[in-house]
N, C-alpha and C positions, 0 to 999 in steps of 0.2 A: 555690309561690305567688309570681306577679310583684308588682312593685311599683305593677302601674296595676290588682290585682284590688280591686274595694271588698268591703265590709261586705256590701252585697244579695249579691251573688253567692256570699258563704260560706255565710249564709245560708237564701238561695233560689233560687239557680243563675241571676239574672241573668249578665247578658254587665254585664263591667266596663267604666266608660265611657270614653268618648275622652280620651287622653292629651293634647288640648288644653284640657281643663278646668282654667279658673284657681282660685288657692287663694283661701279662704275670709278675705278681709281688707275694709278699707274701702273703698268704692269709687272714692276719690283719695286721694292722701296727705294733702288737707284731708279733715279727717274730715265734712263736713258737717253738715248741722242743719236746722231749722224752716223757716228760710229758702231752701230749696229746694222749696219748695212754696208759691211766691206772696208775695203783699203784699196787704192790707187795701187801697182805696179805696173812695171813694164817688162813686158813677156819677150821673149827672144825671137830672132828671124827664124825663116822657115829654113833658109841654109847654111846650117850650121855653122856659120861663124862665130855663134855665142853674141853677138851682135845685138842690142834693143830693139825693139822697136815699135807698135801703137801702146797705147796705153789701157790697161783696162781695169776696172773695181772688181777686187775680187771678196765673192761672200762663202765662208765655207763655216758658218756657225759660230767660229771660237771667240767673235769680238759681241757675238747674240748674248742679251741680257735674257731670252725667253728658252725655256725648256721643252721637249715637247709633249711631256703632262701639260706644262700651261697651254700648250697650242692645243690640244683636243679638248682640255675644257672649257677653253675662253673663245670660241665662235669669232669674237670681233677680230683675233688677230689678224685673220687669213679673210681679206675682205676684197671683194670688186670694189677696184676706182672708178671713181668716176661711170658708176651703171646706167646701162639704156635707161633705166626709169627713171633716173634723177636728171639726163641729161640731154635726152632725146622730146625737149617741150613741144615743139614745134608740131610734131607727127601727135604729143600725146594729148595739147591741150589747145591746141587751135585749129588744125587741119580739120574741115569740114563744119567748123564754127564761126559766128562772126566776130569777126577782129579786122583791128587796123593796121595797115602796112604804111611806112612813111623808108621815102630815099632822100637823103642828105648828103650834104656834104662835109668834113669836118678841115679845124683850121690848117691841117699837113697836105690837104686838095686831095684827098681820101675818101672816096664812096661808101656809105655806111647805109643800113638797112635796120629798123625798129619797129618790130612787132607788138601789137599790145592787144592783147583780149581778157574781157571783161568775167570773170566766172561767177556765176551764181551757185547759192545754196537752197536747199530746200528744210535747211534746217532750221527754226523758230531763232531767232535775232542773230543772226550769222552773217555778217556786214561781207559782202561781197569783196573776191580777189583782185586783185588786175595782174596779170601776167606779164611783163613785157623782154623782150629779148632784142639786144643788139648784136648781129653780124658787120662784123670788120674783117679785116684781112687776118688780123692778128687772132680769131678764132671767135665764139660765140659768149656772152654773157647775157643773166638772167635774175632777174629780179622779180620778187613778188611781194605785193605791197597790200595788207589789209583797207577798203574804202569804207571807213566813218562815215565819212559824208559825201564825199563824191571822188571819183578817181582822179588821180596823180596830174598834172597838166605834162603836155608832152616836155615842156621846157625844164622842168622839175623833173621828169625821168633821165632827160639828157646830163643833167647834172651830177646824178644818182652812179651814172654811169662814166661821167669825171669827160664826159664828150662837149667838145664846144662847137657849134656849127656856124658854117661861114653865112648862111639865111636859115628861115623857117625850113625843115625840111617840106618835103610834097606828098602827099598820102595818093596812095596806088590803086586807084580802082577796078583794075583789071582781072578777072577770076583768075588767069593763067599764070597769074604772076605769085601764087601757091604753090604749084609746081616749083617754081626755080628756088623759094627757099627752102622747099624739101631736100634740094640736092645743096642747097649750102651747109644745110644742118648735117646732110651725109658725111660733107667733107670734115667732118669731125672725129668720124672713125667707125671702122665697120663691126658688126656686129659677127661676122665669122671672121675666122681666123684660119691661118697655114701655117702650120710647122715642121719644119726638117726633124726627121728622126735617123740618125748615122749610126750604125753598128761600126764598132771597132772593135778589134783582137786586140788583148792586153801588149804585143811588142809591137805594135803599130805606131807609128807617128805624125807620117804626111796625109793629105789628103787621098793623093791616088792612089793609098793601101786600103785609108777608110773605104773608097768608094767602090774599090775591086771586089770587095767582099759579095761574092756572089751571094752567099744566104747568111743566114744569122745563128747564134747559137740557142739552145734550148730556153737560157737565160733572157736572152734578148725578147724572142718571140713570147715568153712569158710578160715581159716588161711592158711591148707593143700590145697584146691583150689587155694588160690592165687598164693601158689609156684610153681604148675604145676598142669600138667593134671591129672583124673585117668585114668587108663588103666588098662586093661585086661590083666593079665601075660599070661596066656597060648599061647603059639606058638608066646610070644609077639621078634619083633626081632633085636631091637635096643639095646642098654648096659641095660645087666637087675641086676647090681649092685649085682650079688649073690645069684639072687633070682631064684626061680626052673619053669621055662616056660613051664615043660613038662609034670611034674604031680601033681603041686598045693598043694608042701606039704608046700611052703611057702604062702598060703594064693592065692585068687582070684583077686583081684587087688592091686594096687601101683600108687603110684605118681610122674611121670617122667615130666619132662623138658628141655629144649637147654638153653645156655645161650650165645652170643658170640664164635659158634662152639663148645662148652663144651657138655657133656652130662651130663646128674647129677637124680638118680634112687635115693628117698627118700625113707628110712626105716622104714616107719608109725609106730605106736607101735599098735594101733588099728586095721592095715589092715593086718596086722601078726596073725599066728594062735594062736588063748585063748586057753586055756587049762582048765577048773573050776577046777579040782582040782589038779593042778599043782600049789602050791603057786609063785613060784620065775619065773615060766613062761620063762623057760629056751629056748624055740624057741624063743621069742622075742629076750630076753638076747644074743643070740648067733648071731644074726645081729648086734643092737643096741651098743652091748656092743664091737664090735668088728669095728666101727665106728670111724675113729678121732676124727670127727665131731658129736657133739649131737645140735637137737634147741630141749629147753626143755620149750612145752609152758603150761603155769598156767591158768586156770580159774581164776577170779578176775579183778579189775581194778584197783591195783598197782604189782608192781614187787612185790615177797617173799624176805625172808631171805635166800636165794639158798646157800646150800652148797653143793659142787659137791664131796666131799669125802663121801656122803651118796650115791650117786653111782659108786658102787663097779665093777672097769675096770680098766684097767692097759693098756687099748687101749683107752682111750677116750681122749683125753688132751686140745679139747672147748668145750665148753659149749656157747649155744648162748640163753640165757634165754628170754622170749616172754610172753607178757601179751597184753588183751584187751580190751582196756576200753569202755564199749559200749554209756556211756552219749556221752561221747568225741569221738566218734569213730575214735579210736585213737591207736595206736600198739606203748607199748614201750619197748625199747632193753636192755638189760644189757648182757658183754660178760664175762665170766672167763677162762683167757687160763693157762695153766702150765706152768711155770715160767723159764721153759728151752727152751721153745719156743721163737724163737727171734721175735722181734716186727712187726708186719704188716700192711697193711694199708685196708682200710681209717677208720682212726679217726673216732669216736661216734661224732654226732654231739651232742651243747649244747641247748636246752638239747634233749635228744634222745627218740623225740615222735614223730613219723609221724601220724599227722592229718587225716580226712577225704578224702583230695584231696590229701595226700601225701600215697595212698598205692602203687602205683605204683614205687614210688619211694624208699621206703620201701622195697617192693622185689627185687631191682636192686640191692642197696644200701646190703644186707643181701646175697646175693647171692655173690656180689663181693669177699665179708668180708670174707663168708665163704671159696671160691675157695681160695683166697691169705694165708687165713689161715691155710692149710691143704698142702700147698705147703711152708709155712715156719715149718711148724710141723717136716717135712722131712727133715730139718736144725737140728735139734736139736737134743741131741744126742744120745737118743734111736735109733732115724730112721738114721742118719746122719750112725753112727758105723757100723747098717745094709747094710746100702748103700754102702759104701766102701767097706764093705768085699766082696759083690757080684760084685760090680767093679774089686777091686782086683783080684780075681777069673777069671772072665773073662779076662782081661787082659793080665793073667801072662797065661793064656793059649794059645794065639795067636800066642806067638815067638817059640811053637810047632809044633800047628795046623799049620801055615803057614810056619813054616820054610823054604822046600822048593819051596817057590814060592816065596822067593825073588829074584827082578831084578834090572836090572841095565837101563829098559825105564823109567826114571826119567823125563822127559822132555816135558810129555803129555801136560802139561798144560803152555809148554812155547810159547811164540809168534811166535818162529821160527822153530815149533817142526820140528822134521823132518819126512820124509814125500815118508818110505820105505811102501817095501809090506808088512815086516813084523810088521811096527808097525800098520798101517792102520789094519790089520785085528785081529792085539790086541786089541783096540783101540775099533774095530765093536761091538768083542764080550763081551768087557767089559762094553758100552754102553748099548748092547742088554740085556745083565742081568740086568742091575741097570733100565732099562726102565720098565722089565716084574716085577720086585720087587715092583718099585715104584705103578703100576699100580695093582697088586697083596694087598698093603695093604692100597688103595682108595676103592678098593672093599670091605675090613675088615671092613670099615668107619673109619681106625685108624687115618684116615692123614686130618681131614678137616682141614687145617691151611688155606682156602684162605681168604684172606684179604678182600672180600666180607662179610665175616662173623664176622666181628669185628667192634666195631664203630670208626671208623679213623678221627672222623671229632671233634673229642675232642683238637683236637691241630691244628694249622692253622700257618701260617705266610700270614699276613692282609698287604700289601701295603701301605708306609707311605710317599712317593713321590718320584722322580725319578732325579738323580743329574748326571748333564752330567760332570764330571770327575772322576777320581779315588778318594777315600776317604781313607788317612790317617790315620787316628783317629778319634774319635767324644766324644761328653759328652754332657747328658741332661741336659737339663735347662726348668722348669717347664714341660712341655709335648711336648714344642720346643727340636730342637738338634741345637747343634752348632758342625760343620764339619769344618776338614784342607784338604785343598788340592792342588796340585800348584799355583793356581788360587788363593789363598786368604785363609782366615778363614770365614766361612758364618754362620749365623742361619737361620735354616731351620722350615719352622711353618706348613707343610704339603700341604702346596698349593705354595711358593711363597721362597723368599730368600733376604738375605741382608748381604751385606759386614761388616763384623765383623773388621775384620783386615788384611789391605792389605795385597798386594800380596807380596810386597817387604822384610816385615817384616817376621825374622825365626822363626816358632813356633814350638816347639816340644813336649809341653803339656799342657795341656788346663785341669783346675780344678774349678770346679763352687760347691759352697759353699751359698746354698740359705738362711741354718740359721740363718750366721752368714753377707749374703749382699757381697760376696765376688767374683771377679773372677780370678784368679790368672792363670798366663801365664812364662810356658816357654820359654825363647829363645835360645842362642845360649851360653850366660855363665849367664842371670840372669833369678830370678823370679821375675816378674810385677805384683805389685797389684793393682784393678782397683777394682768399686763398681759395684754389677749387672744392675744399670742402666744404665753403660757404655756401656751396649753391645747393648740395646737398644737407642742407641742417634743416631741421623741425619747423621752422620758422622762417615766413619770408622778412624781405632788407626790404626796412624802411627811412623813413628820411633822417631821422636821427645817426641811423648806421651808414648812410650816405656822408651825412655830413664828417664824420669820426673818420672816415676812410676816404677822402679829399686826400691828391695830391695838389699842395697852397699852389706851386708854382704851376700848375695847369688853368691857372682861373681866366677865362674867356676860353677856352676851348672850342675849337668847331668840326674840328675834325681829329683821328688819331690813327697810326697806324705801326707798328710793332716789326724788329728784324725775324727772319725767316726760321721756325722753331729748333733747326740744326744749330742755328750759332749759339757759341761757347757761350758769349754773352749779347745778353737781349738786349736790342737800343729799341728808345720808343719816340717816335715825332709829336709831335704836337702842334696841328695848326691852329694859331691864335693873329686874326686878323692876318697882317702881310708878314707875318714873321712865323719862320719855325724854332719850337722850342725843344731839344734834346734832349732824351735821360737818357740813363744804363743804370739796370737793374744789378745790384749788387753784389749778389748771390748768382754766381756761375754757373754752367752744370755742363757736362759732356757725354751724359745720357739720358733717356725719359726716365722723369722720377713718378716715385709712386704718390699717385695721386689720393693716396686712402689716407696717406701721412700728412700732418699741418705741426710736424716741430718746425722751430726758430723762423717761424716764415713773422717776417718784419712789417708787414703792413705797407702802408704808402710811404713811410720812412727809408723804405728798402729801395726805391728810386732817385738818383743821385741827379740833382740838375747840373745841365750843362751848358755852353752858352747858346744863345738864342741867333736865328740865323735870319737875316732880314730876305726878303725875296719880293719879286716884282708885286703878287697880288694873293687875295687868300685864295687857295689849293680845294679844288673840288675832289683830287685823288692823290694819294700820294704813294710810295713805295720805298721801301729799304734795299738798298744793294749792299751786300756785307763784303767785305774785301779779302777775307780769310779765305772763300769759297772761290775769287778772283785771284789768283798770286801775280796775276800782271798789274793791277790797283794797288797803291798803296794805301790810300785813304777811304773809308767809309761813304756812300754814297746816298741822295734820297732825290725820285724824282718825283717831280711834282705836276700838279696839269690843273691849268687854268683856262678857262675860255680854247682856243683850239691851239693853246704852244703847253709843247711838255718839255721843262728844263731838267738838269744832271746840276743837283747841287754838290759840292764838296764838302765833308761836315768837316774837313781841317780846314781848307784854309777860305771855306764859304765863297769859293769861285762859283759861279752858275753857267753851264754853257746850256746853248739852243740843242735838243736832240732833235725836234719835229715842232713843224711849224705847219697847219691846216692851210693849205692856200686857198679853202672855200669858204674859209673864215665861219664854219658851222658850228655846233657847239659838240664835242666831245661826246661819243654816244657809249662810249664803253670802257671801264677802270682799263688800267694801262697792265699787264701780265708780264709776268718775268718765267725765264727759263735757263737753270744752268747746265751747260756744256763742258767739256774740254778747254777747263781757265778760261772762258768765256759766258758773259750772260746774253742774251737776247731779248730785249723788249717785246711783245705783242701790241701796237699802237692800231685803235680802230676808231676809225671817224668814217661817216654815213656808211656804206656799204663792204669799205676794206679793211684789212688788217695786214700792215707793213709790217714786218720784222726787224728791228733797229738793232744792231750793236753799239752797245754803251761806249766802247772803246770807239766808236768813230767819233766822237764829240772829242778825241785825244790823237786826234792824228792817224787811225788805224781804221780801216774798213772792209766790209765784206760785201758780197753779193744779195742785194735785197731781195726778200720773198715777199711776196705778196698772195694775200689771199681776198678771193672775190664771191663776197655772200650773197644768196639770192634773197634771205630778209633781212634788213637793217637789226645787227643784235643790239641787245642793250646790254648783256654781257658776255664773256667769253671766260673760255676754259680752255688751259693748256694740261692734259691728260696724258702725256707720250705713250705712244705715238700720235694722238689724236687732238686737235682743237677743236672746242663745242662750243657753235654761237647759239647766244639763246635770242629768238624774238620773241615780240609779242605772241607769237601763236603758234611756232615752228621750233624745235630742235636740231641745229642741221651739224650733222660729225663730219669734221675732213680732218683729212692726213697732214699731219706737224710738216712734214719733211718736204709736199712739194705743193701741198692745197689743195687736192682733188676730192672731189665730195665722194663719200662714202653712205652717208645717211640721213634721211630728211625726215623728221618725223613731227607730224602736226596736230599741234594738241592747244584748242583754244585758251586765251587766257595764263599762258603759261609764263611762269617767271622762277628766273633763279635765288633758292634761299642760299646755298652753303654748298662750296665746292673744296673745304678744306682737306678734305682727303674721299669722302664718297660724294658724290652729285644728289646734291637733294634741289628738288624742284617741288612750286607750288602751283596749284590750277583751282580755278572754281568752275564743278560742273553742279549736274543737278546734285545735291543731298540726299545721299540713301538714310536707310535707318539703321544696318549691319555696320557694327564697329564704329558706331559714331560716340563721342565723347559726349556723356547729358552732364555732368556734374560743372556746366559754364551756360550761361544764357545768352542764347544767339541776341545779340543790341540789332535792335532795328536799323534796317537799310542794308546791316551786313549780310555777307556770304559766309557759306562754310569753305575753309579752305583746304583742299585736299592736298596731304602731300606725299609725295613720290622719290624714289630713289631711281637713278637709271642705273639698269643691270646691264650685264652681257651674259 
């Protein structure tokens, strides 16, 4: 097994991908933020009063932290949200299968709907899925949960999904009642799409110049090619986006395309019928304007002064504005979205000109934009409101429409179902329907989600060498890891291994500090401080050099955790029992030092104690909040989590406020993550299925608008990667978007767990044991596995 085979290829016999694939980290060393996605202004009236007025974000590259070398070689930037295959369960993994349907009610007198089907594997000890999906007004969530021993109880799903019901809900026996969640799951959003495409001459302003434009310029028609094809409307028979196939009152051709399974019929303004003396050219107006999405391209070779309140729509709410420079032959972007629309992705790059050899990447890159765009448009609250109430609606109709065909075969989807005549030939015919449905709208072309049709290969897990015991824990050290495991503490450099710290020696956490030259070791009641050259020396640390390199005042130690590697000066917590104890490392630094150096490094004496800070109970997680990075803070901060509340200590003046309190009272499933912004940090807090986004500053009087993110596996830990957060579970890697929570990528890999996310993602798995690239110079201990470990690339 080389070290560029991934995860897919062990697998399912993919080909392992290109050994130019970068590792899985931030996409600059400024970690980015919000502000790469535009600025709020307000644009002027259409009647030249100079007058304000909607509001809209505008992106035109110059606040983008990403280049656009980085966007052609980095695949992930430019991603579909929320894709038919991650999103569309319902059509993908129960329609035509047996599963259980239940209608409840919850405690707002709210109609809700829970799907749950059982998955099997065929692969030797592969403990069976369960799928389940909640429908509410407020839109759909999903959960999937590995069964050990037996599947989930409905009561225990309901709670997963944070739903309390006013009774049992009533499981639905009825085959037809397949059907109606097909079109619940529809109301989530269509898989083709419509968009206006407007020609305008560079002195143009209003709409009724854009829309007079009988034809287009040479530039224009070149621009409309690259987006797709023309085509022929009449008897034309793929999505014709509204347009009339049978008598040509909307004109003789159109511009269509696929994109990743998508369909997408552009609204030409030109290939629409003219009217000469029709001023306002109300057949275009009546597509165009009826449009989410507008690209509105300019004759010239610079962008205009675009103001989209001079066109008059109250359906348009992007604007994708387009110019092209013919010296440069060159396309550049500027977007303006309505200010109620929440953030989407990807980022303008800086600055936002695709070149000569960049038109290809140009149309991927605009097409993405727009599809993501038009699916957060439906977040916000024109369409949001919409959506709900036709949710609602459907919903609350169900507990009629089916009333009776509730039953009491509840059990379809258990492992022991049983196994009468009369359920077997419930069973038949409610398969038999959910097979002819499924099959009924492949023929519609509603349903292309196969993953055939999506590029999959944007995300990988690349093989980083293969360690014949179980692994512990781990932590980077320059692009080496250093691993615990019974055997010892080792560094691993991707080919080869070396005893770090014996066997004999107890370690329980391992923190490496390259800034500041530092390696710091837990054991069994102290912290060790050691220089990073130590870990590279001839000889592994044993108990004697353990004991030599004690810091005294750490004695009972249980846990330790260090400020963030930018600060000036390092602080390091210490919990010991109900109390935290404080250092600050002596020796400052305001750049990375060279790690090859070990002058004047001080040993554990280099650690200055400070006082000790009492708190409610001993700290399973803790964190440092540095206040240099904060200029609204004046005091150093550490938050702590115990049981399901995570406090905001003060290190001056040892105030504790409440940041989050679990009201399911469950136990913490994932370390708490920070992320800094614009003089603001953000917590990541995740208990069973969610992850809230806290600001710190709201424990002080100041608050923001909460995010939430809603996982389909319960992680046990998370990664904030900007623009991207990685939950890891038991068996699933799933990537969503920092900025609004829409899944991006799911990728399921047994047994998987996260070693080291300090700047690349290393992940561990145990599958079978090859004999290519496996380490023999260590003896597999009985009972162990070999653990394979992974880096995630893009």
């Amino acid at each position: 097994m080389d070290r560029g085979q991934s995860v897919d290829k062990l697998v399912s016999g993919r080909q392992p991908p290109s050994r130019s694939r970068q590792p899985f980290t931030s996409v600059s060393s400024d970690a980015g933020g919000r502000k790469d996605y535009g600025f709020v202004k307000a644009t002027a009236k259409a009647d030249g009063s100079g007058a304000t007025s909607a509001k809209y974000r505008v992106e035109d590259g110059d606040c983008g932290m990403i280049s656009i070398d980085q966007l052609e070689v980095s695949r992930i930037l430019a991603q579909m949200e929320n894709p038919e295959t991650e999103t569309r369960w319902y059509f993908k993994y129960f329609l035509g299968k047996v599963h259980n349907n239940y209608i409840g009610t919850d405690l707002n007198k709210e109609t809700f709907v829970v799907s749950t089907c059982l998955e099997t594997s065929d692969q030797q000890g592969s403990e069976p899925i369960l799928r389940c999906l909640l429908f509410r007004k407020t839109g759909c969530l999903r959960l999937a949960h590995r069964c050990k021993e037996r599947p989930m109880p409905l009561k225990m799903i309901l709670q997963s999904f944070s739903v309390s019901a006013v009774k049992h809900p009533k499981a639905v026996s009825c085959p037809t009642f397949q059907k109606e969640l097909l079109v619940l799951e529809n109301q989530e959003g269509s898989m083709n799409y419509k968009f206006g495409v407007l020609y305008c001459k560079a002195d143009q302003e209003l709409d009724d110049e854009f829309f007079s434009n009988e034809n287009g310029s040479p530039e224009f028609d070149k621009f409309v090619a690259l987006l797709g094809d023309k085509v022929e409307l009449m008897e034309f028979s793929n999505f014709r986006g509204g347009l009339d196939v049978r008598t040509g009152t909307t004109g003789t051709h159109s511009a269509y395309t696929t994109y990743q399974g998508n369909e997408i019929m552009f609204h030409v303004s030109t290939l629409l019928p003219f009217s000469p003396k029709n001023k306002q050219q109300l057949e275009r107006k009546r597509h165009i304007g009826n449009d989410i999405i507008v690209i509105a391209f300019f004759d010239g070779d610079e962008l205009p002064d675009f103001q989209p309140a001079n066109i008059k729509s109250h359906f348009n709410h992007i604007f994708a504005v387009v110019c092209y420079n013919k010296a440069e032959d060159a396309y550049k972007l500027q977007m303006f979205t309505d200010k109620s629309v929440p953030l989407f992705s990807p980022a303008l790059p800086n600055p936002a000109v695709f070149g000569k050899d960049k038109h290809d990447l140009f149309r991927n890159f605009l097409l993405v934009k727009l599809i993501n765009g038009e699916k957060a448009c439906y977040q916000s609250l024109t369409f949001r409101e919409k959506r709900q109430r036709t949710l609602s609606t459907l919903l609350g109709g169900y507990e009629e429409k089916f009333g009776d065909s509730h039953s009491k075969l509840t059990d379809m989807v258990r492992m022991d179902a049983k196994n009468t005549k009369k359920h077997k030939a419930y069973t038949t015919e409610f398969v038999s329907f959910g097979q002819e449905l499924r099959a009924h709208e492949a023929l519609k072309g509603e349903a292309s989600i196969s993953e055939a049709q999506v590029n999959n290969d944007s995300w990988d897990a690349v093989h980083f060498m293969s360690f014949p015991s179980t692994i512990d824990f781990a932590e980077q050290i320059n692009d080496d890891l250093i691993v615990r495991c019974d055997e010892g503490t080792f560094l691993l450099d991707g080919q080869s291994l070396k005893l770090v710290i014996e066997k004999a020696v107890v370690v329980k956490q391992i923190i490496v500090c390259e800034e500041h030259n530092l390696f710091l070791v837990l054991s069994s009641k102290y912290v060790h401080c050691f220089s990073l050259q130590r870990v590279f020396g001839p000889e592994p640390i044993g108990r004697f050099e353990m004991k030599a390199s004690r810091i005294e005042a750490s004695k009972g130690a249980s846990a330790m955790a260090v400020s963030r590697g930018t600060s000036i000066v390092l602080r390091m917590a210490v919990a010991i029992g109900k109390r935290l104890q404080m250092f600050v490392w002596k020796t400052a630094t305001t750049s990375r030092r060279d790690s090859t150096a070990d002058s004047a490094f001080e040993g554990p004496e280099g650690f200055l104690a400070l006082e000790s800070i009492n708190i409610l109970d001993t700290p399973s997680h803790m964190l440092l909040v540095d206040h240099h990075l904060i200029q609204s803070y004046q005091h150093n901060k550490v938050v702590v989590t115990y049981r399901n509340v995570y406090d905001v200590v003060d290190e001056h003046t040892h105030d504790i406020e409440r940041l989050f309190e679990n009201p399911a009272e469950s136990m913490v499933t994932s370390p708490i993550v920070d992320h800094y912004e614009d003089d603001k940090v953000e917590l990541l807090v995740t208990y069973n299925n969610t992850t809230c986004f806290k600001d710190i500053s709201a424990c002080y009087g100041m608050t923001r608008k909460e995010t939430l993110i809603h996982w389909t596996c319960m992680p046990t830990n998370i990664v904030s990667k900007f623009p991207f957060v990685v939950g890891f579970g038991s068996d699933s890697i799933e990537v969503r978007l920092y900025i609004n929570g829409t899944i991006i990528k799911n990728m399921e890999i047994r047994n998987v767990r996260l070693l080291s996310s300090k700047r690349d993602i290393f992940i561990v798995t145990s599958l079978i044991p090859g004999s290519d690239g496996m380490v023999s110079n260590l003896t597999l201990a009985k009972g162990q596995t070999t653990s394979h470990i992974y880096t995630l690339t893009k």
